[in-house]
VMD Tcl script that builds the backbone (N, CA, C; Angstrom):
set m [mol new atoms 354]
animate dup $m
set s [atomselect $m all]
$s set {name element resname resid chain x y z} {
  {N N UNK 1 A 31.046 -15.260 -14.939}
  {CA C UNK 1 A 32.278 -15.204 -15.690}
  {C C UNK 1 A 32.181 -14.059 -16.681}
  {N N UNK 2 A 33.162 -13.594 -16.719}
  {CA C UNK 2 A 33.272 -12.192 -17.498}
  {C C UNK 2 A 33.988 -11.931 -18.308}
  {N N UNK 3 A 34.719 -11.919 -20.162}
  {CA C UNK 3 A 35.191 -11.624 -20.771}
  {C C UNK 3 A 35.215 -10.619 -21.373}
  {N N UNK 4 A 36.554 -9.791 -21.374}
  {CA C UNK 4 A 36.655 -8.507 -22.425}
  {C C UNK 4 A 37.322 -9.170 -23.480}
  {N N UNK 5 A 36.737 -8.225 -24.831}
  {CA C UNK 5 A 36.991 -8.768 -26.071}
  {C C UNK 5 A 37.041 -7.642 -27.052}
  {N N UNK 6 A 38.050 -6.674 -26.802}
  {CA C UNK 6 A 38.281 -5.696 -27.892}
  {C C UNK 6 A 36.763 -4.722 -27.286}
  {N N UNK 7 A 36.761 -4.393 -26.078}
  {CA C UNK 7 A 35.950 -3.411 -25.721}
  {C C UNK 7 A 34.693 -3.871 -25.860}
  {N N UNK 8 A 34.307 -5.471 -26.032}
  {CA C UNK 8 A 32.994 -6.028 -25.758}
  {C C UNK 8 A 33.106 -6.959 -24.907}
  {N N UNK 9 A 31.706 -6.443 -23.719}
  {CA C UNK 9 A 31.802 -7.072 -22.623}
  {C C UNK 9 A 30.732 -8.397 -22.645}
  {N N UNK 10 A 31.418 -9.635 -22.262}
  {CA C UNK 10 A 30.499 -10.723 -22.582}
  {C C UNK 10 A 30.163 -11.247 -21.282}
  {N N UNK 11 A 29.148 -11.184 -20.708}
  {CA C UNK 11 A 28.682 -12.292 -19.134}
  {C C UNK 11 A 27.687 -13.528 -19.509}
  {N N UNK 12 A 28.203 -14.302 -18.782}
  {CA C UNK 12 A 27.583 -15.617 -19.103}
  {C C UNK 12 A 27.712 -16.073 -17.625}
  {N N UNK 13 A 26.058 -16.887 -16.983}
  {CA C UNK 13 A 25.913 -17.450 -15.672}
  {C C UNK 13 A 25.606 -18.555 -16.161}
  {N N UNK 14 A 26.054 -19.250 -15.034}
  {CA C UNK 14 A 25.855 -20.940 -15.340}
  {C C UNK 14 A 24.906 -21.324 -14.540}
  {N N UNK 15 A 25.118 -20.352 -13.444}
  {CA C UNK 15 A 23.640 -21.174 -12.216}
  {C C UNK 15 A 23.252 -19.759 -11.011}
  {N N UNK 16 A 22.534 -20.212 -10.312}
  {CA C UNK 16 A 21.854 -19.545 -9.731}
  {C C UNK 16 A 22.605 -19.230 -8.336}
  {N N UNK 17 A 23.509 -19.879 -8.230}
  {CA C UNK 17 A 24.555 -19.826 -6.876}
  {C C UNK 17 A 24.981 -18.727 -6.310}
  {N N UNK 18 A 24.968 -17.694 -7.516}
  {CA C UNK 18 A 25.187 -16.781 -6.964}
  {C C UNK 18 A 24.017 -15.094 -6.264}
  {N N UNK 19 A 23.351 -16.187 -6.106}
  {CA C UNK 19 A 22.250 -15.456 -5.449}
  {C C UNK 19 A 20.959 -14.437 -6.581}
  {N N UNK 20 A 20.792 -15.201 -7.383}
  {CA C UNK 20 A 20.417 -14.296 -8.120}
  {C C UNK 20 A 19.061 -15.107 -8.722}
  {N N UNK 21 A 18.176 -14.541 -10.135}
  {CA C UNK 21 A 17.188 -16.025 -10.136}
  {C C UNK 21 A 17.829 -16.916 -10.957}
  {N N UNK 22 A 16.511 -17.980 -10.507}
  {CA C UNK 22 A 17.123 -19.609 -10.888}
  {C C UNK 22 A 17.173 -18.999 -12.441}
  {N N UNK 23 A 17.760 -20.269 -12.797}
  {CA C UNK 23 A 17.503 -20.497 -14.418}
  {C C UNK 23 A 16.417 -21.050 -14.632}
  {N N UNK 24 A 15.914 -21.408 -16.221}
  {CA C UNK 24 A 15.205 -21.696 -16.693}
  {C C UNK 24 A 14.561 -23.337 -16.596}
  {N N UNK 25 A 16.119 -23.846 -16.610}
  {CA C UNK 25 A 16.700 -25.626 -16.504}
  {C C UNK 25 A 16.108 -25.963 -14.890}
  {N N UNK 26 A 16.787 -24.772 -13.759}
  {CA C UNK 26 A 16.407 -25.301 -12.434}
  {C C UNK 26 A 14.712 -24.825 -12.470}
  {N N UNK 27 A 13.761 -24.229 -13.138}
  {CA C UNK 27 A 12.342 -23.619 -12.532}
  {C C UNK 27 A 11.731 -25.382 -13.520}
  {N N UNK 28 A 12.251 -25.886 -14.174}
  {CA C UNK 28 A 11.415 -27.221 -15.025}
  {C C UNK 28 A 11.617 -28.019 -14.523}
  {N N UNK 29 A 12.788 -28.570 -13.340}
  {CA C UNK 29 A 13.314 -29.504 -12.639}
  {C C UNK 29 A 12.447 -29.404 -11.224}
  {N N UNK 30 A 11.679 -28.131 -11.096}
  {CA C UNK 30 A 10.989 -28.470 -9.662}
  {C C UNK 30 A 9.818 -29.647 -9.411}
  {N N UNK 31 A 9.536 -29.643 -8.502}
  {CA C UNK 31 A 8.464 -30.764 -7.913}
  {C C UNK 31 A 7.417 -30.056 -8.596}
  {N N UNK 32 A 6.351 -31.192 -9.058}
  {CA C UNK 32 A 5.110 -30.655 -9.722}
  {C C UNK 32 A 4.293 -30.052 -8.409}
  {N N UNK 33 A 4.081 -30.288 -7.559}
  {CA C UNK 33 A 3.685 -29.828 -6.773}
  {C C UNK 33 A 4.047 -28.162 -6.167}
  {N N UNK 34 A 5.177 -27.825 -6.324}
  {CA C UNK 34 A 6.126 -26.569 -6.343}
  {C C UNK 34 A 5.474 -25.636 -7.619}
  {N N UNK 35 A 5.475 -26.470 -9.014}
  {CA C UNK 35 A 4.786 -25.799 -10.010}
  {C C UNK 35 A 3.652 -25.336 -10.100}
  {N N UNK 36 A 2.739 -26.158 -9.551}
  {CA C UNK 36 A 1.302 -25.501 -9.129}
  {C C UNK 36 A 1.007 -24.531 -8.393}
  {N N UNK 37 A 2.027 -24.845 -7.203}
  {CA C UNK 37 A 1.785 -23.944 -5.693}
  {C C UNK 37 A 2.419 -21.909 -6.808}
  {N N UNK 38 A 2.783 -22.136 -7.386}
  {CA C UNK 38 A 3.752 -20.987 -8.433}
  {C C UNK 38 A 2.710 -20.548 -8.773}
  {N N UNK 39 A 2.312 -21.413 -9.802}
  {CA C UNK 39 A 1.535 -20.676 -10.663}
  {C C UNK 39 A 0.519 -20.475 -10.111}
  {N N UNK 40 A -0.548 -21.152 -9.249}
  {CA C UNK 40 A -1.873 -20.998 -8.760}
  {C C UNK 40 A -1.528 -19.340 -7.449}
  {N N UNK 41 A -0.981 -19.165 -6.821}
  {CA C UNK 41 A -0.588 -18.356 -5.780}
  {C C UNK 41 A 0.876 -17.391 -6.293}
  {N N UNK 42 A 1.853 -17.579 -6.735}
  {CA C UNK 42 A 2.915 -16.955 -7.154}
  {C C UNK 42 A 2.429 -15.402 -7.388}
  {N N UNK 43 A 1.133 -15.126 -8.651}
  {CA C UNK 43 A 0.684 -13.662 -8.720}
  {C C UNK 43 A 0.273 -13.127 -7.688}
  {N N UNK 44 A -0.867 -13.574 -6.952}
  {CA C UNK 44 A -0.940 -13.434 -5.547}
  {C C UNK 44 A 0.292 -12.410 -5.013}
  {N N UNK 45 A 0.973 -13.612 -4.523}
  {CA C UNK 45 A 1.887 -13.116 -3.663}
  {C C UNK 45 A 2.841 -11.484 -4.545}
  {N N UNK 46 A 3.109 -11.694 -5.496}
  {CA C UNK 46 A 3.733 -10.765 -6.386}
  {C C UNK 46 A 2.798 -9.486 -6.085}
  {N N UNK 47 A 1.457 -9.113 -6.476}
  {CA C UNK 47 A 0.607 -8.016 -6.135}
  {C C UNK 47 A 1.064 -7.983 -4.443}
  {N N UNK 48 A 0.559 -8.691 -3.470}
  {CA C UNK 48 A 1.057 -8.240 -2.529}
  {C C UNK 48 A 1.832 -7.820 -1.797}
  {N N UNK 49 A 3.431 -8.164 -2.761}
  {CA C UNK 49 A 4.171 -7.640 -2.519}
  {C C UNK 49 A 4.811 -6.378 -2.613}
  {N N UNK 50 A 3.860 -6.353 -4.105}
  {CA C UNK 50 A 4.080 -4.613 -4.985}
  {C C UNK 50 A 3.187 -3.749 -3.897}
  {N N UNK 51 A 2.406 -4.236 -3.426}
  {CA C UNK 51 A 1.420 -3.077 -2.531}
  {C C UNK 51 A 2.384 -2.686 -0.860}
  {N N UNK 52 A 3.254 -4.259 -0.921}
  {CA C UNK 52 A 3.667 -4.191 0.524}
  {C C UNK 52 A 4.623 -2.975 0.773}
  {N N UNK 53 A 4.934 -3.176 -1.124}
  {CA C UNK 53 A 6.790 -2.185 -1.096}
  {C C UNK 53 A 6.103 -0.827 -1.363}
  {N N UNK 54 A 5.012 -0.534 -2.384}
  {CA C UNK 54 A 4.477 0.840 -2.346}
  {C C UNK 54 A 3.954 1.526 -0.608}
  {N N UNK 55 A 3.264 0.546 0.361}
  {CA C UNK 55 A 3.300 0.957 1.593}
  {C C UNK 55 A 4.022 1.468 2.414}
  {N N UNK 56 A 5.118 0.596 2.041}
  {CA C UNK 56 A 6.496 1.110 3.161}
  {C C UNK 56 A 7.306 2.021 2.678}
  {N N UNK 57 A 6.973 2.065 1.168}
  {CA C UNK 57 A 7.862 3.551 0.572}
  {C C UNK 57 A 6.765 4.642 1.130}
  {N N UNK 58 A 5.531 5.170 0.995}
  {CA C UNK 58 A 5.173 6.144 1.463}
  {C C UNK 58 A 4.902 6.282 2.879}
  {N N UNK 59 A 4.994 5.222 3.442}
  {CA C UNK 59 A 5.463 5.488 4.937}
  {C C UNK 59 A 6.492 6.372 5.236}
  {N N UNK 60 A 7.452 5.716 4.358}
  {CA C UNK 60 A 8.815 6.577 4.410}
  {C C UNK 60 A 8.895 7.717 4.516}
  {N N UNK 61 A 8.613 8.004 2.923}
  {CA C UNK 61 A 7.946 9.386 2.768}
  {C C UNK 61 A 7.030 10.309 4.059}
  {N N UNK 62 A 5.815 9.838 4.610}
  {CA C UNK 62 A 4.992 11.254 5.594}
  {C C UNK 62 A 6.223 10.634 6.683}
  {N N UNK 63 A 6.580 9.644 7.300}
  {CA C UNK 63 A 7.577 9.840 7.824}
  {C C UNK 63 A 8.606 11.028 7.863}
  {N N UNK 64 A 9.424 11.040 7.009}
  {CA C UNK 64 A 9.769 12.777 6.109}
  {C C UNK 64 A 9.601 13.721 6.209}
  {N N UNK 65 A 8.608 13.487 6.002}
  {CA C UNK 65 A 7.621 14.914 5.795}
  {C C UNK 65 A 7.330 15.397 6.937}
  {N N UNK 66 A 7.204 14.693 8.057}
  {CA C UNK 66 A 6.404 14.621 9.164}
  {C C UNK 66 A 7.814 14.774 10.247}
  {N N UNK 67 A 9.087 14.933 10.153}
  {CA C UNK 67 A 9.892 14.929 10.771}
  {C C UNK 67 A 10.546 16.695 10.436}
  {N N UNK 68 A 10.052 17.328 9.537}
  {CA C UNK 68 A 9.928 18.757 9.116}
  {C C UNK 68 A 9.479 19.483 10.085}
  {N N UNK 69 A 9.272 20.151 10.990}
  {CA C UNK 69 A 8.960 20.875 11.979}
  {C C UNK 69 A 7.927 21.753 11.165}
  {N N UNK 70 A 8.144 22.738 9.850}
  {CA C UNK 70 A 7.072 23.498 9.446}
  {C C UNK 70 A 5.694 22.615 8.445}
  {N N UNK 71 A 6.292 21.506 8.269}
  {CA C UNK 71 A 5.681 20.409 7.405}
  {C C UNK 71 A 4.786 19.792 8.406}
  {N N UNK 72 A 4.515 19.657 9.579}
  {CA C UNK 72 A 4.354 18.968 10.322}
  {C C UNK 72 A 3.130 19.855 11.458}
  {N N UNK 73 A 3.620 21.333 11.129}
  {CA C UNK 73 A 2.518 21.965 12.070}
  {C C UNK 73 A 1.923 22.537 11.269}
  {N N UNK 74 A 2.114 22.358 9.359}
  {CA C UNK 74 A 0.588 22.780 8.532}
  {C C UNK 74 A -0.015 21.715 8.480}
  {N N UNK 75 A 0.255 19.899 8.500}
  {CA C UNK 75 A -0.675 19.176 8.592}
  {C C UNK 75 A -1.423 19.494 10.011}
  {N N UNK 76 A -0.903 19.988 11.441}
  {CA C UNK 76 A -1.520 19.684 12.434}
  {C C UNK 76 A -2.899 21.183 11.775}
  {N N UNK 77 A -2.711 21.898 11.349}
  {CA C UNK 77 A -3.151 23.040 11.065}
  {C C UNK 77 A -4.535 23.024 10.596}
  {N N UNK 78 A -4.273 21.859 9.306}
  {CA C UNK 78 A -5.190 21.246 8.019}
  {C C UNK 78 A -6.202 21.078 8.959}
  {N N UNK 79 A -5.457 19.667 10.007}
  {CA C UNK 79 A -6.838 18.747 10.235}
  {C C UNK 79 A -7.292 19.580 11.857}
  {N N UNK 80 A -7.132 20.721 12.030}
  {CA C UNK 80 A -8.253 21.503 13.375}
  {C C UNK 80 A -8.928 21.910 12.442}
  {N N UNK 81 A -8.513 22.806 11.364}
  {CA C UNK 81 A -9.488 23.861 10.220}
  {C C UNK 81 A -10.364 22.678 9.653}
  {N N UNK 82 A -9.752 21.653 9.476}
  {CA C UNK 82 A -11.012 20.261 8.655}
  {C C UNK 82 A -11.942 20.245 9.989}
  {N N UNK 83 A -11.667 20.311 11.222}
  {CA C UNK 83 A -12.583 19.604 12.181}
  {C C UNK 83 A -13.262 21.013 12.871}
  {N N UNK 84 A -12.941 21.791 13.291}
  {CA C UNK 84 A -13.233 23.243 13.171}
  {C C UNK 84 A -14.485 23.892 11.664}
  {N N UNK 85 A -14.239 23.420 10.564}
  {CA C UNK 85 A -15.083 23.385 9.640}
  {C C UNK 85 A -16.501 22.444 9.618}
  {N N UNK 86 A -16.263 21.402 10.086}
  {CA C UNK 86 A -17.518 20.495 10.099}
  {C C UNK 86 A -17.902 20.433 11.362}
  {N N UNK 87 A -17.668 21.043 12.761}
  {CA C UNK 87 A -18.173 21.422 13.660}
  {C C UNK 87 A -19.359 22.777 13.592}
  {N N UNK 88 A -18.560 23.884 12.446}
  {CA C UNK 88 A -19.526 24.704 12.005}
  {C C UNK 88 A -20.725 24.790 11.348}
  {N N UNK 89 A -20.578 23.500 10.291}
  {CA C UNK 89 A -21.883 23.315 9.448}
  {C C UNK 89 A -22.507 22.479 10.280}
  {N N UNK 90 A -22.154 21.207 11.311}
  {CA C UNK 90 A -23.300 21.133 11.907}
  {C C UNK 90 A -23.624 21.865 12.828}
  {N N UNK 91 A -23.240 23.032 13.236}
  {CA C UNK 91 A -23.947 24.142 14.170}
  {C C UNK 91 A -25.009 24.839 13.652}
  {N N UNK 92 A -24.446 25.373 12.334}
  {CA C UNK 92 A -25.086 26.122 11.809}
  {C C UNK 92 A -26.654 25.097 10.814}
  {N N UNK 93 A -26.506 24.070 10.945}
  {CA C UNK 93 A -27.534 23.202 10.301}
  {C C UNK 93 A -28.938 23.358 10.583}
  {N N UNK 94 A -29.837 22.970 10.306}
  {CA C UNK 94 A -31.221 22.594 10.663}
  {C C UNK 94 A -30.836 21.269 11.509}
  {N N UNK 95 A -32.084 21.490 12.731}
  {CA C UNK 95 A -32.349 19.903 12.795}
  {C C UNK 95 A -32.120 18.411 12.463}
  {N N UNK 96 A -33.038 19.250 11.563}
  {CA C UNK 96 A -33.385 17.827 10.123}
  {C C UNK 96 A -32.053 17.543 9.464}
  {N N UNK 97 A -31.514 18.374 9.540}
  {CA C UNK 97 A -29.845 17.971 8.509}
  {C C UNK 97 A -28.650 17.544 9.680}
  {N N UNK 98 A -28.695 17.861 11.103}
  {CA C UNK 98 A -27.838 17.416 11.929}
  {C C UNK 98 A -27.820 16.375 12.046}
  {N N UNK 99 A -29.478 15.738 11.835}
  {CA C UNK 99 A -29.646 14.567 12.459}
  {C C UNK 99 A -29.332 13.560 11.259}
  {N N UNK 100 A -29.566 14.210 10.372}
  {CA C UNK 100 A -28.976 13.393 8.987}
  {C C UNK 100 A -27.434 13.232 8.644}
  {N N UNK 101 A -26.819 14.519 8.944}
  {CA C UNK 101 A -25.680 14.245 9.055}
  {C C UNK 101 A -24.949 13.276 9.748}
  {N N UNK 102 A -25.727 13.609 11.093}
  {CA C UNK 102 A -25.021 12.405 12.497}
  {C C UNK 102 A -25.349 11.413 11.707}
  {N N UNK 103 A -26.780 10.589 11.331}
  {CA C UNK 103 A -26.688 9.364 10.945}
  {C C UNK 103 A -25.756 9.157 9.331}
  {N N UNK 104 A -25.321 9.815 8.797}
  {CA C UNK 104 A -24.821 8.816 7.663}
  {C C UNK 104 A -23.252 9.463 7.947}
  {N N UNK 105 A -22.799 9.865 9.181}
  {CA C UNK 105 A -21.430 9.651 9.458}
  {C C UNK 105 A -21.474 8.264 10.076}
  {N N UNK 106 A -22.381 8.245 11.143}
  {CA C UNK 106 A -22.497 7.051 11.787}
  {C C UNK 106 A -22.436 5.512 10.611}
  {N N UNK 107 A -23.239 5.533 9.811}
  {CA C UNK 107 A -23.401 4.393 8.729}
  {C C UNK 107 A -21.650 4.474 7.622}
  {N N UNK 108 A -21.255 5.745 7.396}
  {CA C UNK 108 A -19.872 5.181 6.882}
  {C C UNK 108 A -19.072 4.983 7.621}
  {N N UNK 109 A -19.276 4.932 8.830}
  {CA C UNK 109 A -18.101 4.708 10.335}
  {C C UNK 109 A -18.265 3.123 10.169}
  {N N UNK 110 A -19.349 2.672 10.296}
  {CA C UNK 110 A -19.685 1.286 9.995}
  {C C UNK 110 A -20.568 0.496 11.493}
  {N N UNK 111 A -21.541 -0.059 11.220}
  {CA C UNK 111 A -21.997 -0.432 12.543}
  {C C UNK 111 A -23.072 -0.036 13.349}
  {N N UNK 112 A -22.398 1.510 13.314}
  {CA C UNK 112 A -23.060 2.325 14.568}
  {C C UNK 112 A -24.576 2.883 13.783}
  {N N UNK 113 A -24.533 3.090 12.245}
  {CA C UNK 113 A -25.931 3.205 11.984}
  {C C UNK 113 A -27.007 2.557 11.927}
  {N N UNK 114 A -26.831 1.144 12.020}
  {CA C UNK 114 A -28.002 0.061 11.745}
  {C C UNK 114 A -28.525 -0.013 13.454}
  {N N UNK 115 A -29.780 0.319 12.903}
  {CA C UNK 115 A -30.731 0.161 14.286}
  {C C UNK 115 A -31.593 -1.530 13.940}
  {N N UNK 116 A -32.294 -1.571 14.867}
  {CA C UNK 116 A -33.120 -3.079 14.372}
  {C C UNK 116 A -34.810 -2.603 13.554}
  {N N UNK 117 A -34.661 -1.654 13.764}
  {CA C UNK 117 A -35.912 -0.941 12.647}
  {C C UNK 117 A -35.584 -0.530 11.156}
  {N N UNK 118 A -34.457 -0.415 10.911}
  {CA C UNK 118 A -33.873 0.148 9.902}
  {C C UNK 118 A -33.942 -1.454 8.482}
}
mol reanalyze $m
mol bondsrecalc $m
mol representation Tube
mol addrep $m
């Protein structure tokens, strides 16, 4: 409900009917059981939701970005020169450092470094 009053605008809701949040009166009237499940899990869910909506906004976004034709063939660009680059240093490596390298890519890959001697 909405009153003008000499160029002051007054809104006043009575209930939640209209799709919007409850009141104060309907969140004290719930099942105690409803109150717990809130408060014990409610933050929970709230963080996961803030992470769900920051996800799907920068999806959006390289989506975007990625629908750019010149945007799209400097990322393809980046990652040959990234893989083209670390093909070189382990060429150019010692031995001793290839083999070190291979193993602690292998161990942050996950898995593939643990031998049963290790």
């Amino acid at each position: 409900m909405s009153v003008k009053n000499g160029g002051l605008r007054v809104e006043c809701r009575l209930d939640s009917a209209d799709g919007g949040s409850p009141t104060r009166a309907t969140r004290l009237l719930q099942k105690p059981l409803e109150k717990w499940i809130d408060f014990l899990y409610g933050p929970i869910f709230r963080v996961i939701g803030f992470f769900y909506r920051s996800y799907i906004a920068n999806r959006a976004r390289v989506a975007k970005l990625k629908s750019n034709e010149k945007v799209a063939a400097f990322l393809r660009l980046m990652a040959i020169l990234i893989l083209v680059g670390w093909i070189l240093i382990w060429f150019f490596a010692s031995e001793e450092s290839r083999t070190r390298l291979v193993d602690d890519v292998k161990q942050s890959i996950g898995g593939f470094g643990r031998s049963s001697d290790q």
